[in-house]
C-alpha positions in Angstrom: 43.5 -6.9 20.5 46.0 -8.8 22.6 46.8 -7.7 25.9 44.8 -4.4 25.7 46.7 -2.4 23.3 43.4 -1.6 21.4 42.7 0.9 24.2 45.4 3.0 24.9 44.6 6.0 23.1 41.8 6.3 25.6 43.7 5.4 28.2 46.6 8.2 27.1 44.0 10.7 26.8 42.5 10.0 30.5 46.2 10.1 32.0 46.8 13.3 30.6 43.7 15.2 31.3 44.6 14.0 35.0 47.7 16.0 34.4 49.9 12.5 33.4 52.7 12.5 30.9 53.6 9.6 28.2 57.5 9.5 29.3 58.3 6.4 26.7 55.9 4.3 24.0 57.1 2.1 21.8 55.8 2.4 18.2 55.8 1.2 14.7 57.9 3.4 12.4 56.2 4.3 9.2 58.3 1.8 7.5 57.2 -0.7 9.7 53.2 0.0 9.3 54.3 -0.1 5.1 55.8 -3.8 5.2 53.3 -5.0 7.7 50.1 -3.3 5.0 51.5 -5.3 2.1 51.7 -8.6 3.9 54.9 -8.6 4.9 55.4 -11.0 8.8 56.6 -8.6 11.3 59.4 -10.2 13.5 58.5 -9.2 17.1 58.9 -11.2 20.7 55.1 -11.0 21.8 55.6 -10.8 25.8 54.3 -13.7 28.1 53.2 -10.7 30.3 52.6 -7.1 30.5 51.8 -4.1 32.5 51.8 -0.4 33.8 53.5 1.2 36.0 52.8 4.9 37.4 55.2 7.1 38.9 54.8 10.3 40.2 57.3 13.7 39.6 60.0 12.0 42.2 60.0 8.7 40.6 58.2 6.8 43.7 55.8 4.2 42.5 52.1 5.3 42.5 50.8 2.2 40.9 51.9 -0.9 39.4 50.0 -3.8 38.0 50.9 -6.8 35.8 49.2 -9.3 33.3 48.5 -11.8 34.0 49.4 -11.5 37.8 51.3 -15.0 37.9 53.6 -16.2 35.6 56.0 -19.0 35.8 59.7 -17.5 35.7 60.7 -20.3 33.2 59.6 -23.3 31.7 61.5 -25.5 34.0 59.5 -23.9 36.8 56.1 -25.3 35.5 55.5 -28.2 37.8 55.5 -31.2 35.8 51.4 -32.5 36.6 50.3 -28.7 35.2 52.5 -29.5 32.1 51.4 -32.7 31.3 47.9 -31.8 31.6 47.5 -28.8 29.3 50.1 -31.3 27.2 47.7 -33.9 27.3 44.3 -31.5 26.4 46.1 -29.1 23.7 48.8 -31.1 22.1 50.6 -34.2 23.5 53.1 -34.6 20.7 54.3 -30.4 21.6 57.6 -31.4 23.5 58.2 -34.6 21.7 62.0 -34.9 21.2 61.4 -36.6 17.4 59.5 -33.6 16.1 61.6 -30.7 17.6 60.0 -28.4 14.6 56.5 -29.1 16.0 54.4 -25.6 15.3 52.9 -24.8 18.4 50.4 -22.5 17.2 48.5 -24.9 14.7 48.3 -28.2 15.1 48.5 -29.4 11.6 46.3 -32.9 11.9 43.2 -30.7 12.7 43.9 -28.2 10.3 44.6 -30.4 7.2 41.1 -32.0 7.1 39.8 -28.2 6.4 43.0 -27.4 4.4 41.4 -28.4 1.2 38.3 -26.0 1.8 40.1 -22.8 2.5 36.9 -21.2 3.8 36.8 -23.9 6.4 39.9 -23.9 7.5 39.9 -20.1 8.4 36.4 -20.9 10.7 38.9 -24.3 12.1 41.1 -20.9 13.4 38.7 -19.2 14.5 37.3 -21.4 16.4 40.3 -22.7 18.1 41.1 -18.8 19.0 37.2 -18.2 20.5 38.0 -21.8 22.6 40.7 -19.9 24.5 39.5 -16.7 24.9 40.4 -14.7 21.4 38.6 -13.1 19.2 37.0 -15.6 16.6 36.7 -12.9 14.1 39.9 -11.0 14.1 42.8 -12.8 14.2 46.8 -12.4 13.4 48.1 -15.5 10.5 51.7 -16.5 11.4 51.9 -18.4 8.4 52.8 -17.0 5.0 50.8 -18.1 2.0 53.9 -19.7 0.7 54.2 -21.4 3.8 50.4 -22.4 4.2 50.7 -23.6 0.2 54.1 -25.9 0.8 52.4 -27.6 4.0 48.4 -28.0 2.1 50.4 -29.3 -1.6 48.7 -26.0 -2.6 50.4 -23.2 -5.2 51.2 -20.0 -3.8 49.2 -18.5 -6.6 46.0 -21.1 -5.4 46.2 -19.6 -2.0 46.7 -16.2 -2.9 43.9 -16.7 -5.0 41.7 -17.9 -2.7 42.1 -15.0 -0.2 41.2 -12.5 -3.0 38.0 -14.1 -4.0 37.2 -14.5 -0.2 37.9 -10.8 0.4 36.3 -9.6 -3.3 33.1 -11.8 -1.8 33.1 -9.6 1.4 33.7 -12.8 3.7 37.2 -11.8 5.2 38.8 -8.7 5.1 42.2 -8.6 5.3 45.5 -5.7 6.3 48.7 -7.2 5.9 48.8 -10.6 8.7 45.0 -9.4 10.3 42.5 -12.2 9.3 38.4 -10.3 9.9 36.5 -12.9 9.2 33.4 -10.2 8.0 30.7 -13.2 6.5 31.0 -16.7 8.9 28.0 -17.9 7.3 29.1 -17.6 4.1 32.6 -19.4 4.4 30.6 -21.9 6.1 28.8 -22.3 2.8 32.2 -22.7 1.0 
């Protein structure tokens, strides 16, 4: 899980055995949970950078800690060589002023040669994600099937159909936008 939210419950339960209390959390609401279980996109502004910090009963700061530690304050603030080379190894057309809908997140041309094989395209993910330090199994689809159908020529039906059989085959499993990719040798096959 991104940014270490997959272990807070143990890290809640250490704090308060130390004596700690949770003064604020955010949280999903039950409604929330529902539209995200039956596939629904959740709209959220994932944060370039988070962190902790502990106070004790007077409010003076005990601990505080960020991630990642540095972060640029703004794009602007990038200097322009440290731009142009992750511009140059990721994506070179990102910031081009003739394709200001450019998807950051997928960069179409690589995807669309696996488009065709769904299986494929999913391991075409996954390892793009394991490249930069994700999980290559478990990963979060941006894309709706409507939308991944529109850009592959694909029916919504095809693509929907396509996730069942991978799931009813026990390659991927899937809750709501969560891609586990359970069987890699068998969508390899595909």
């Amino acid at each position: 899980m991104r940014l270490g939210y997959a272990e807070l419950p143990a890290f809640t339960e250490r704090l308060e055995k130390r004596g700690f209390a949770i003064a604020a959390q955010a949280r999903d609401s039950a409604r929330m949970i529902s539209l995200a279980d039956d596939g629904l996109f959740l709209p959220y502004e994932e944060k370039d950078q988070t962190g902790i910090v502990l106070r004790d009963a007077n409010g003076a700061t005990l601990f505080h800690t960020r991630y990642p530690q540095r972060a640029y304050e703004s794009f602007e603030a990038v200097p322009p060589l440290v731009r142009d080379s992750l511009l140059f190894i990721e994506d070179k057309y990102l910031l081009a002023a003739d394709q200001p809908n450019r998807n950051p997140a997928i960069d179409w041309g690589r995807f669309f040669p696996c488009a065709r094989q769904p299986g494929r395209a999913r391991l075409n993910i996954s390892a793009r994600l394991q490249r930069v330090g994700y999980s290559p199994a478990k990963f979060h689809l941006r894309m709706t099937r409507d939308e991944m159908g529109s850009y592959l020529g694909l029916q919504l039906e095809t693509v929907s159909r396509s996730f069942s059989k991978f799931q009813k085959a026990s390659l991927i499993e899937l809750r709501g936008k969560q891609i586990n990719i359970v069987d890699r040798g068998g969508l390899e096959r595909i």
